[in-house]
C-alpha positions in Angstrom: 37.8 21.5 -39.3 35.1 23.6 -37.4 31.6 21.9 -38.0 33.0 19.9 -41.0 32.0 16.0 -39.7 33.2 14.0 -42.5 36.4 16.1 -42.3 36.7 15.6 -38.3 35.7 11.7 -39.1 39.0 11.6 -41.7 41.2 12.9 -39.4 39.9 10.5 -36.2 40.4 7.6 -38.7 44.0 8.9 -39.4 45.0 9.4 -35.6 43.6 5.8 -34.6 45.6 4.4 -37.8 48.9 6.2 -36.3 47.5 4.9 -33.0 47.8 1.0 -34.5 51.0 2.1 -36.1 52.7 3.1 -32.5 52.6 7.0 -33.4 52.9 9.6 -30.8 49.1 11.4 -30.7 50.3 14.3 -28.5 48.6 17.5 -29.4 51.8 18.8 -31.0 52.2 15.8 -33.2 48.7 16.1 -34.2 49.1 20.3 -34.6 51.9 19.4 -37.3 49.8 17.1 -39.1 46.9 19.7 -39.3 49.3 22.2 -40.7 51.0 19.9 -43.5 47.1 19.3 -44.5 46.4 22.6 -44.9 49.5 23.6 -46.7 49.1 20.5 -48.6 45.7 21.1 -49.6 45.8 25.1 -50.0 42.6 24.9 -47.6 41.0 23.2 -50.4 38.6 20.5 -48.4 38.3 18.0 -51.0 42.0 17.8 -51.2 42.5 17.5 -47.4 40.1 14.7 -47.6 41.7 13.1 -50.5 45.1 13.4 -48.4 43.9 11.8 -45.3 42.3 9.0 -47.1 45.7 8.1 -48.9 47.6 8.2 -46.2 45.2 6.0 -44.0 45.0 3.4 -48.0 48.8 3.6 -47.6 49.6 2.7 -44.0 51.3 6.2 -43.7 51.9 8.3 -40.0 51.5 11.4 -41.8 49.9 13.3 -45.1 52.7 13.7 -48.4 51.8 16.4 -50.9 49.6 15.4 -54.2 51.8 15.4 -57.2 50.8 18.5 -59.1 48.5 16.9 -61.8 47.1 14.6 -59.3 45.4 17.8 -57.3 44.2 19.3 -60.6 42.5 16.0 -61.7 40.8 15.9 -58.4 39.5 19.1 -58.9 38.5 18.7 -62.4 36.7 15.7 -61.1 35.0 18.1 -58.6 33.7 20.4 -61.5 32.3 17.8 -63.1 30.5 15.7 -60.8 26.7 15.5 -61.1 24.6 17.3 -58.8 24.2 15.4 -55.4 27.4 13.5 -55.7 28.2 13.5 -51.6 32.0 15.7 -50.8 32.2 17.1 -54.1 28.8 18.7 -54.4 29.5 20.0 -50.5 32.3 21.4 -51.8 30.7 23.1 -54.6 27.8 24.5 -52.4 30.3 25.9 -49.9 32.0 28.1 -53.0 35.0 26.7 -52.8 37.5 27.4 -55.4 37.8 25.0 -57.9 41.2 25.1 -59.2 41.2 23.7 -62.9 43.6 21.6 -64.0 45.4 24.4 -66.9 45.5 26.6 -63.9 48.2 24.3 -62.1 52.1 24.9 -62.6 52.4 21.8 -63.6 50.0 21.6 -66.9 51.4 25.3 -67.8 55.2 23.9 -66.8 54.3 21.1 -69.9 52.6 23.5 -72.1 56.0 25.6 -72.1 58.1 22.3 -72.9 55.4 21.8 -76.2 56.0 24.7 -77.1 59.6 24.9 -77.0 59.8 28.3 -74.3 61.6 25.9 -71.5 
């Protein structure tokens, strides 16, 4: 998280929403849930942010993985948002990668099944 405040914001949303839902905030508990966001996200901060607001939307205790397609449509979104849009034009400055969506398993897992090699 480091200096990152909207990121350290998220995540202090998400543990008083497990708070209200009776989760266990012990440092371990919260440990886990700051490693399933970073394997979740790849390190990607747009996607851990996208994560952490879902699961506070949804009422959930903990982060789930994005679907595949999901993740690259985020990103694509990231590419193409115009200049001084607020976390995706952080994101950009910073030189994080921007994964496009052909570039995910699951476009090129589809683009085998078109073309009959699966």
């Amino acid at each position: 998280m480091g200096d990152d405040g909207e990121l350290r914001l998220k995540l202090a949303d998400m543990i008083i929403a497990r708070n209200e839902r009776g989760a266990v905030n012990s440092h371990r508990a919260v440990k886990a849930l700051l490693n399933l966001l970073d394997k979740y996200s790849e390190g990607n901060r747009v996607l851990k942010l996208e994560l952490l607001e879902r699961a506070i939307a949804s009422g959930w205790q903990t982060v789930y993985p994005l679907k595949p397609w999901e993740a690259a449509a985020i990103l694509s979104d990231l590419e193409a948002a115009p200049a001084g849009s607020d976390r995706f034009q952080s994101a950009q400055d910073s030189g994080e990668r921007i994964i496009r969506p052909e570039d995910s398993p699951w476009y090129r897992y589809k683009k085998e099944q078109e073309n009959g090699k699966v």
